[in-house]
TIMI-2910 file (N, C-alpha, C, CB; in pm, 1 decimal, decimal comma, always signed):
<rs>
+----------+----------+----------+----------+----------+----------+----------+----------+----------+----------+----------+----------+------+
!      n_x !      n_y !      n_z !     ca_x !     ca_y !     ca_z !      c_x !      c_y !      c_z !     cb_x !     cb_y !     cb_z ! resn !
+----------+----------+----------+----------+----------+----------+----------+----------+----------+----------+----------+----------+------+
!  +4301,6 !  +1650,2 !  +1375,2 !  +4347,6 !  +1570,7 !  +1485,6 !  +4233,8 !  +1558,2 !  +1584,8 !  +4473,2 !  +1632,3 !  +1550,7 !  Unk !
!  +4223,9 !  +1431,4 !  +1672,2 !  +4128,0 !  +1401,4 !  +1738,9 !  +4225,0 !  +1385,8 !  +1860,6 !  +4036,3 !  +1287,1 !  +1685,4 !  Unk !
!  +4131,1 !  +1432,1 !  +1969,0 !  +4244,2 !  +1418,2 !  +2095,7 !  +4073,6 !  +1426,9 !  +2192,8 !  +4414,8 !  +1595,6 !  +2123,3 !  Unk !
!  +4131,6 !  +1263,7 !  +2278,2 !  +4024,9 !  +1210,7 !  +2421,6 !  +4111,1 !  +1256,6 !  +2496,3 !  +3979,1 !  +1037,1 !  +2464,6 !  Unk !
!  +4023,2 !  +1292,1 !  +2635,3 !  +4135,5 !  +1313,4 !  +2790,7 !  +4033,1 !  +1191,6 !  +2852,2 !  +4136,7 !  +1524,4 !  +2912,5 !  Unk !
!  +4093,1 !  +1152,9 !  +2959,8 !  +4027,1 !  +1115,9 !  +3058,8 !  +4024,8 !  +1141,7 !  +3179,9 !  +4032,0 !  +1035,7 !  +3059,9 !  Unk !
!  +3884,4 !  +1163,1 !  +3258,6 !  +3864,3 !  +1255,3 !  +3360,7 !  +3881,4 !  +1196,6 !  +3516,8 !  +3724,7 !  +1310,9 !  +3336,5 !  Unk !
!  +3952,9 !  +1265,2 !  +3570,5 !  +3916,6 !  +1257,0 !  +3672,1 !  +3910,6 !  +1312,0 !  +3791,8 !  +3937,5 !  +1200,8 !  +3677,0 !  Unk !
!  +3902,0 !  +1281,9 !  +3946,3 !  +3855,3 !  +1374,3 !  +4011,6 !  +3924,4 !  +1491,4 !  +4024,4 !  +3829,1 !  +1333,8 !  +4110,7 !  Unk !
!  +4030,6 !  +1516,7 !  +4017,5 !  +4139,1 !  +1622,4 !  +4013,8 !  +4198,8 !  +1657,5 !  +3878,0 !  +4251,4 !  +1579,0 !  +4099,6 !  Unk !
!  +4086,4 !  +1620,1 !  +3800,4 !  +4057,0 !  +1642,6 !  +3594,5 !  +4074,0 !  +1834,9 !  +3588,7 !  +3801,2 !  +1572,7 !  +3515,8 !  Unk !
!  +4122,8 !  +1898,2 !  +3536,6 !  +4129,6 !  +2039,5 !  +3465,8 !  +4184,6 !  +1968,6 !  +3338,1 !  +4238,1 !  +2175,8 !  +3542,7 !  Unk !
!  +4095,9 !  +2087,3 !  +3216,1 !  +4140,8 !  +2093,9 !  +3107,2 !  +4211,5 !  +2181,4 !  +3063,8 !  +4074,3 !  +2084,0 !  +3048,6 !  Unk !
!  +4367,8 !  +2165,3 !  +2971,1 !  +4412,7 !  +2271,9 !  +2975,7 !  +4469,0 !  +2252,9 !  +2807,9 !  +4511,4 !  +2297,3 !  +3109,0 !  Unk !
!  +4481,1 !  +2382,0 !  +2732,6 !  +4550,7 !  +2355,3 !  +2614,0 !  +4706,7 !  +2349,0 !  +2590,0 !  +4506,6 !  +2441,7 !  +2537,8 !  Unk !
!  +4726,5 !  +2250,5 !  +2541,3 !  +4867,1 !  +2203,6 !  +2535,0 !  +4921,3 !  +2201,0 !  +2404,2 !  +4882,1 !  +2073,1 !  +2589,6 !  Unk !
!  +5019,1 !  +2202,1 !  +2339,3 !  +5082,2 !  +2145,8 !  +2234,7 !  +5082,3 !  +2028,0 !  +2184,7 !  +5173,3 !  +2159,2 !  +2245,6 !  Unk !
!  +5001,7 !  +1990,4 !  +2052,8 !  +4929,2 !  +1834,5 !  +2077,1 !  +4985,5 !  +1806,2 !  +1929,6 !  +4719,6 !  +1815,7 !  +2107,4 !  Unk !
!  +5045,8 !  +1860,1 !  +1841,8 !  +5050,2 !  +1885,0 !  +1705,3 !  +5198,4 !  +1922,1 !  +1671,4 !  +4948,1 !  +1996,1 !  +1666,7 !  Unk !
!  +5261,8 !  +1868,5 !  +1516,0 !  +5325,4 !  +1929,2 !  +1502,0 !  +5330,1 !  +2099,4 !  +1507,6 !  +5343,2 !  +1874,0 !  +1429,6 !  Unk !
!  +5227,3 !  +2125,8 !  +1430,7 !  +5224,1 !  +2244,6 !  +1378,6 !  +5243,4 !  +2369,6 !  +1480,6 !  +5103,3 !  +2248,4 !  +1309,6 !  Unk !
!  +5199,9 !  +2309,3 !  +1616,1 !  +5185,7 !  +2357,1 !  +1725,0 !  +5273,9 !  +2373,0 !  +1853,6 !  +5104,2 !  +2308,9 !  +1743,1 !  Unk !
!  +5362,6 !  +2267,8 !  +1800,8 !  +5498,7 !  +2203,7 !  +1912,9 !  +5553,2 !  +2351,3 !  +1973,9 !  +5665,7 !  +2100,3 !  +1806,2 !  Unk !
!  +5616,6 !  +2469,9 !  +1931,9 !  +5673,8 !  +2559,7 !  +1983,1 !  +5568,9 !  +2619,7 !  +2112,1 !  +5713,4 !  +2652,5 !  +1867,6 !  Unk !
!  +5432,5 !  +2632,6 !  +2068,4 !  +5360,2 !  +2752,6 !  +2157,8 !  +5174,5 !  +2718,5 !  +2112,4 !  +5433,5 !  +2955,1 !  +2088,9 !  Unk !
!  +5153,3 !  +2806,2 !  +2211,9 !  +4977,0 !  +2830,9 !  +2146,6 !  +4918,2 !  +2923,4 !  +2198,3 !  +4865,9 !  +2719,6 !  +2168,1 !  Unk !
!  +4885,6 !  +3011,3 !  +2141,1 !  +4853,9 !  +3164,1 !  +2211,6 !  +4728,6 !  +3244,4 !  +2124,7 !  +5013,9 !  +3275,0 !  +2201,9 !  Unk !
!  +4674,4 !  +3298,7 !  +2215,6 !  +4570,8 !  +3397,7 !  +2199,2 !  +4429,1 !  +3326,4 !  +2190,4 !  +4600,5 !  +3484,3 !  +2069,8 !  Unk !
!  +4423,7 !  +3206,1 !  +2258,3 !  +4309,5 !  +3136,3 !  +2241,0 !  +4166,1 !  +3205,7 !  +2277,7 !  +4330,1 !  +3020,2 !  +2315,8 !  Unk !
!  +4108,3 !  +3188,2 !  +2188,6 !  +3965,3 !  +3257,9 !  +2234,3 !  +3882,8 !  +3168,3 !  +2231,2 !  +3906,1 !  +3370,5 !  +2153,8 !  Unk !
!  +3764,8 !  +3154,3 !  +2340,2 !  +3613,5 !  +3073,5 !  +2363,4 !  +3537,3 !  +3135,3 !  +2274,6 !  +3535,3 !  +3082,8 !  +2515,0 !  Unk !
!  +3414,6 !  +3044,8 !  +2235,8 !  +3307,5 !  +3108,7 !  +2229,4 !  +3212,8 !  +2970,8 !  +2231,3 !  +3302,2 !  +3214,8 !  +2103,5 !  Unk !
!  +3113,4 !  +3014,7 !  +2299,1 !  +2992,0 !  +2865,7 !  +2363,4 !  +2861,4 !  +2889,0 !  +2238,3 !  +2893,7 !  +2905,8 !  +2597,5 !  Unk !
!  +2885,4 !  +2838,2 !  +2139,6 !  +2736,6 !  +2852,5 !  +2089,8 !  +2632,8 !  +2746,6 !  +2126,8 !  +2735,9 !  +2855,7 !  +1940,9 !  Unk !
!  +2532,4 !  +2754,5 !  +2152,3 !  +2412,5 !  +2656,5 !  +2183,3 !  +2304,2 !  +2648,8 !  +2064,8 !  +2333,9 !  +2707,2 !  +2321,4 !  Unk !
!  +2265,7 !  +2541,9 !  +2037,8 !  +2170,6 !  +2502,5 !  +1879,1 !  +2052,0 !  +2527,8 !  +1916,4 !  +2166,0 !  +2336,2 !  +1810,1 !  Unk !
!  +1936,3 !  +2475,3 !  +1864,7 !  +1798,3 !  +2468,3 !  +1886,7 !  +1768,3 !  +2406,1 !  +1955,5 !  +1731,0 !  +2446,4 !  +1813,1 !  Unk !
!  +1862,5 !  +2259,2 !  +1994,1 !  +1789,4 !  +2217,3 !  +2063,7 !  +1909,1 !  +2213,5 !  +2251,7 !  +1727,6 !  +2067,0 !  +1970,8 !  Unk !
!  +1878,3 !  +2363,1 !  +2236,9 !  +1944,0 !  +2408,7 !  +2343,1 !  +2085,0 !  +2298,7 !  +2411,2 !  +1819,1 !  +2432,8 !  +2446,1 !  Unk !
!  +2162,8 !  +2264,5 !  +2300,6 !  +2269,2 !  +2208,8 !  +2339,6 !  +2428,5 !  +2283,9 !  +2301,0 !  +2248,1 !  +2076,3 !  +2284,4 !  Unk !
!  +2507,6 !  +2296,8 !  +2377,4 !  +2634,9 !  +2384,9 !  +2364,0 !  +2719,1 !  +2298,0 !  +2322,7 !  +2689,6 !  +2457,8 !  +2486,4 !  Unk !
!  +2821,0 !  +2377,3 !  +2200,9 !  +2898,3 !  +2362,6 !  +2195,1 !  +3013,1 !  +2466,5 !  +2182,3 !  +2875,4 !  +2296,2 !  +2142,1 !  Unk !
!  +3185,6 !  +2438,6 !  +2207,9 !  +3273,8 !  +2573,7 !  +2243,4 !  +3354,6 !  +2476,2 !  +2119,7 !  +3357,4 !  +2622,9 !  +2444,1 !  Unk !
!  +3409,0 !  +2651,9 !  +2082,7 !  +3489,5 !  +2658,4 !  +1979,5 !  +3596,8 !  +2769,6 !  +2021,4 !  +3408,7 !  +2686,1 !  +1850,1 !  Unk !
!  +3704,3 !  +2703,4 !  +2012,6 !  +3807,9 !  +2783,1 !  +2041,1 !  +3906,7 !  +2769,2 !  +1904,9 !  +3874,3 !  +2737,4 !  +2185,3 !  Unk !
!  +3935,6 !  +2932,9 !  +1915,4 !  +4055,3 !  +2967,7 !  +1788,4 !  +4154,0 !  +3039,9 !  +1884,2 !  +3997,0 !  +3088,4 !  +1634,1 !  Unk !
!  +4255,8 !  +3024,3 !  +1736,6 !  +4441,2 !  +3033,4 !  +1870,7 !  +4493,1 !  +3017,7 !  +1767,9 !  +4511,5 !  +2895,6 !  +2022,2 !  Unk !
!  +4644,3 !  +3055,5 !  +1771,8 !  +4694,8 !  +3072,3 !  +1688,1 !  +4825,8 !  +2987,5 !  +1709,2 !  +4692,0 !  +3197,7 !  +1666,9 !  Unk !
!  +4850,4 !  +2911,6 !  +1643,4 !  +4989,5 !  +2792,0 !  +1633,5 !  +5097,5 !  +2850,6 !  +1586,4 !  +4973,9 !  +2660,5 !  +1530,6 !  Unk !
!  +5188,3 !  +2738,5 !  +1660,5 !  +5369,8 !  +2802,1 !  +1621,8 !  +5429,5 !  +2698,9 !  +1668,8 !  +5446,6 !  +2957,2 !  +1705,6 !  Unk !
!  +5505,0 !  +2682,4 !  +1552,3 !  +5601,2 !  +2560,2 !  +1519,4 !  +5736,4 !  +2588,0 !  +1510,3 !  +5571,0 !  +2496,5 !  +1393,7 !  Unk !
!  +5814,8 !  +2749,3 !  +1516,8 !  +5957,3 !  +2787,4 !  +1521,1 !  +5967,7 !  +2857,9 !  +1377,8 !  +6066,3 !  +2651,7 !  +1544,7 !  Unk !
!  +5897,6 !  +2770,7 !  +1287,3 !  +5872,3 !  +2834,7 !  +1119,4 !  +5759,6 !  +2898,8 !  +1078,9 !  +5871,3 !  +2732,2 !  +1013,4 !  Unk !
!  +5651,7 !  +2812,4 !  +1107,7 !  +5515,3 !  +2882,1 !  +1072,3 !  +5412,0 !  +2901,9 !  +1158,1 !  +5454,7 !  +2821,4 !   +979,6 !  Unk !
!  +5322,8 !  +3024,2 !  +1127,4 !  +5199,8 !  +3057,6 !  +1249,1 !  +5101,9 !  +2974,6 !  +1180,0 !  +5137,5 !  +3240,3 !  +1277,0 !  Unk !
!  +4989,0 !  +2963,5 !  +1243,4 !  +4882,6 !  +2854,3 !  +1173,1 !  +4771,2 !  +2916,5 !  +1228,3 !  +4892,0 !  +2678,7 !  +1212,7 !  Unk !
!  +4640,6 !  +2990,0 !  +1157,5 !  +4511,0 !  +2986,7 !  +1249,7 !  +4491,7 !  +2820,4 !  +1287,4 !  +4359,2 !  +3056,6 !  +1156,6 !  Unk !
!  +4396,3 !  +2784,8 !  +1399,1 !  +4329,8 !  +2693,7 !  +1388,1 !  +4220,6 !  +2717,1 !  +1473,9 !  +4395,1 !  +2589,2 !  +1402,5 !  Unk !
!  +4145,6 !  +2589,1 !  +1526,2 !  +4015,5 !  +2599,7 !  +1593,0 !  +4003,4 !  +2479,4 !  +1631,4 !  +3898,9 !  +2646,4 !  +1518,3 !  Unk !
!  +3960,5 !  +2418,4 !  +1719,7 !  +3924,9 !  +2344,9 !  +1853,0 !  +3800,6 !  +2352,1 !  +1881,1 !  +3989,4 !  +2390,0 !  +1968,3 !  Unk !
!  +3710,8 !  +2215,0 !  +1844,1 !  +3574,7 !  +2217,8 !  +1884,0 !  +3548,7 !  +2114,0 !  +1968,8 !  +3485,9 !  +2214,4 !  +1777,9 !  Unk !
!  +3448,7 !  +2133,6 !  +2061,1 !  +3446,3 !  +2040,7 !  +2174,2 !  +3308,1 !  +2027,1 !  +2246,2 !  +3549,7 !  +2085,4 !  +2274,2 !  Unk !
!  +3189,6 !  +1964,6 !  +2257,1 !  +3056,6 !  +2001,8 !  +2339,0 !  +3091,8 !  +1988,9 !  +2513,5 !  +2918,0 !  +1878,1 !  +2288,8 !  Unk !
!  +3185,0 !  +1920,0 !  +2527,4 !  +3273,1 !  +1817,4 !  +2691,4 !  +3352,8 !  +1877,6 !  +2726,2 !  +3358,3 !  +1668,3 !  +2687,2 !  Unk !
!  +3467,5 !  +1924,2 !  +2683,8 !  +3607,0 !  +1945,9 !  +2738,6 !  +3660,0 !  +1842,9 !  +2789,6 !  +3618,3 !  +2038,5 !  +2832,5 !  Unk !
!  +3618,4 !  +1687,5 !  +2703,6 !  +3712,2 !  +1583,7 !  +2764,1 !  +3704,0 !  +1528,9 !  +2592,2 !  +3646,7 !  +1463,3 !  +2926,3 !  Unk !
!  +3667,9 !  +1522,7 !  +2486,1 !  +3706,6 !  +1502,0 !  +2356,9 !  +3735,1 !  +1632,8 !  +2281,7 !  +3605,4 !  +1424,0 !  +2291,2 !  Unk !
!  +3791,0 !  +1645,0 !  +2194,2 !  +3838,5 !  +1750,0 !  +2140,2 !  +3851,9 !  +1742,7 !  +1941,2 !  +3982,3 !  +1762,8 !  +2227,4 !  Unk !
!  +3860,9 !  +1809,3 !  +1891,2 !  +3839,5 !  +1822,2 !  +1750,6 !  +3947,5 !  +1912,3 !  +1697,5 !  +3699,2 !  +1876,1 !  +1718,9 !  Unk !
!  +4085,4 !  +1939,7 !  +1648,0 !  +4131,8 !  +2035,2 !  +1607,9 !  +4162,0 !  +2043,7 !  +1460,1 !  +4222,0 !  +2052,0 !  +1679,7 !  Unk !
!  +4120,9 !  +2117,8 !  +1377,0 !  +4172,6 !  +2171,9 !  +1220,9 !  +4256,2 !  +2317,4 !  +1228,0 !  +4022,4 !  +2202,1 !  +1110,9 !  Unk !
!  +4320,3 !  +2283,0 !  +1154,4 !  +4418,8 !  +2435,0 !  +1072,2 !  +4320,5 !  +2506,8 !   +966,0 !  +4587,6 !  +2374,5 !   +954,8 !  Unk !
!  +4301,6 !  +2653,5 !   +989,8 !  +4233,2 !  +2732,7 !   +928,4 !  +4237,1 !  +2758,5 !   +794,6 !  +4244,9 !  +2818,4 !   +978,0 !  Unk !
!  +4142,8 !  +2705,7 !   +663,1 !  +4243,0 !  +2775,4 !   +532,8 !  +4199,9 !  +2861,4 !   +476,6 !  +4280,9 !  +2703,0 !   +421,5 !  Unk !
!  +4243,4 !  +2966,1 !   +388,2 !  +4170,2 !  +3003,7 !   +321,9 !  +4173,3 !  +3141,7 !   +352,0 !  +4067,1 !  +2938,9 !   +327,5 !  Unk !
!  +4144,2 !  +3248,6 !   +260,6 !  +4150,5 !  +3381,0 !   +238,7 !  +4117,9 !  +3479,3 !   +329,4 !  +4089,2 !  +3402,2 !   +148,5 !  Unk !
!  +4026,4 !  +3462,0 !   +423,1 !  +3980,6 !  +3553,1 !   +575,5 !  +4065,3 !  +3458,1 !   +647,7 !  +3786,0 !  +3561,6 !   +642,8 !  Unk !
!  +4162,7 !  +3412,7 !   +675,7 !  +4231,3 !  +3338,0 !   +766,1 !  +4370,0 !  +3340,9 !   +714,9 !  +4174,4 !  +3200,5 !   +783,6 !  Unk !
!  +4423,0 !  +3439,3 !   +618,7 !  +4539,7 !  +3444,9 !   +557,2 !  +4625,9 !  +3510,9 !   +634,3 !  +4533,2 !  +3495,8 !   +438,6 !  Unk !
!  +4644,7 !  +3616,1 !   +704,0 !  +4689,9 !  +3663,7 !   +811,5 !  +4668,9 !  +3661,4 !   +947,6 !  +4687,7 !  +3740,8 !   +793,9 !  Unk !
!  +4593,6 !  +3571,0 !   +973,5 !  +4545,7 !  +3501,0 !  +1127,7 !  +4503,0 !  +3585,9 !  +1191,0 !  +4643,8 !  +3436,1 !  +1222,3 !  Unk !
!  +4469,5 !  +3745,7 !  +1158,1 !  +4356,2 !  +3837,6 !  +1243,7 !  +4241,3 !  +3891,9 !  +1188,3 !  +4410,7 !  +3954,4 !  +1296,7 !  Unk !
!  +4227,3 !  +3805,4 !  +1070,4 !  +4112,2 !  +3854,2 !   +967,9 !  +3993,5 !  +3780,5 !  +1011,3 !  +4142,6 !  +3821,6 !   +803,0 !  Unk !
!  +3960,0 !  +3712,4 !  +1119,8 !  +3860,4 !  +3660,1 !  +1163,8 !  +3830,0 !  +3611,0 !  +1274,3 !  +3841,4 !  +3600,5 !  +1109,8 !  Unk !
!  +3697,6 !  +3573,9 !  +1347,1 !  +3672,9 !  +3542,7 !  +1465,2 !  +3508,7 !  +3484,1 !  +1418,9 !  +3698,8 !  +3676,2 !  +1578,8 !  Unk !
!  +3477,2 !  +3442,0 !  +1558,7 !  +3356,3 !  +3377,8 !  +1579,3 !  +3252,5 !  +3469,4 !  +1638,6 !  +3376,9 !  +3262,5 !  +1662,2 !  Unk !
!  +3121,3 !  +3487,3 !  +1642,9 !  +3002,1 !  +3522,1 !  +1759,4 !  +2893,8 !  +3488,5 !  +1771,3 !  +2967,7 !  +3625,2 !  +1773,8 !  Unk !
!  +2847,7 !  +3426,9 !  +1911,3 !  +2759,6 !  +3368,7 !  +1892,6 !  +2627,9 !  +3354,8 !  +1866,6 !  +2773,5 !  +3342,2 !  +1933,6 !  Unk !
!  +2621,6 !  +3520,2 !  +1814,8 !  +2515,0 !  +3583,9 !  +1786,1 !  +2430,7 !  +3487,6 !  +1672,6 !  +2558,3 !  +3728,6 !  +1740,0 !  Unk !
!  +2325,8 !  +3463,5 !  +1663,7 !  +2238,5 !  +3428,7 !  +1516,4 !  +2199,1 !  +3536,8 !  +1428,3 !  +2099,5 !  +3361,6 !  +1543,4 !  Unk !
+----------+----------+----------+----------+----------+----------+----------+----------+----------+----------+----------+----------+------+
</rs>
């Protein structure tokens, strides 16, 4: 899912329920700011979704905090939604 805000002077970004998968709640969101080579940042946030039936890892990537990027996590270190995290260590 792709999700624009538009800013303005009294603009805060805040995470909302944007998704089915997500409609009940969204909790435990964590930041992390990595910056590339060519010293440009980007934040990635993981959180965990709830829909009334199912939990969902996912992740939220963004360089702005006014466009946004979200996928559902798959896959075997993400099977119980505490088997992983990010750092921005190299």
């Amino acid at each position: 899912m792709n999700l624009s805000l538009t800013p303005t002077t009294e603009f805060r970004t805040l995470l909302f329920p944007a998704s089915e998968s997500e409609h009940s709640e969204i909790e435990d969101a964590r930041f992390v700011r990595f910056v590339d080579d060519n010293d440009e940042a980007t934040y990635y946030v993981t959180y965990t979704a709830y829909n009334d039936v199912t939990i969902l890892p996912n992740l939220i990537k963004t360089a702005d905090f006014v466009t946004f990027r979200a996928i559902t996590l798959n896959g075997k270190a993400v099977r119980n939604g505490r088997a992983w995290s990010f750092s921005p260590a190299r």
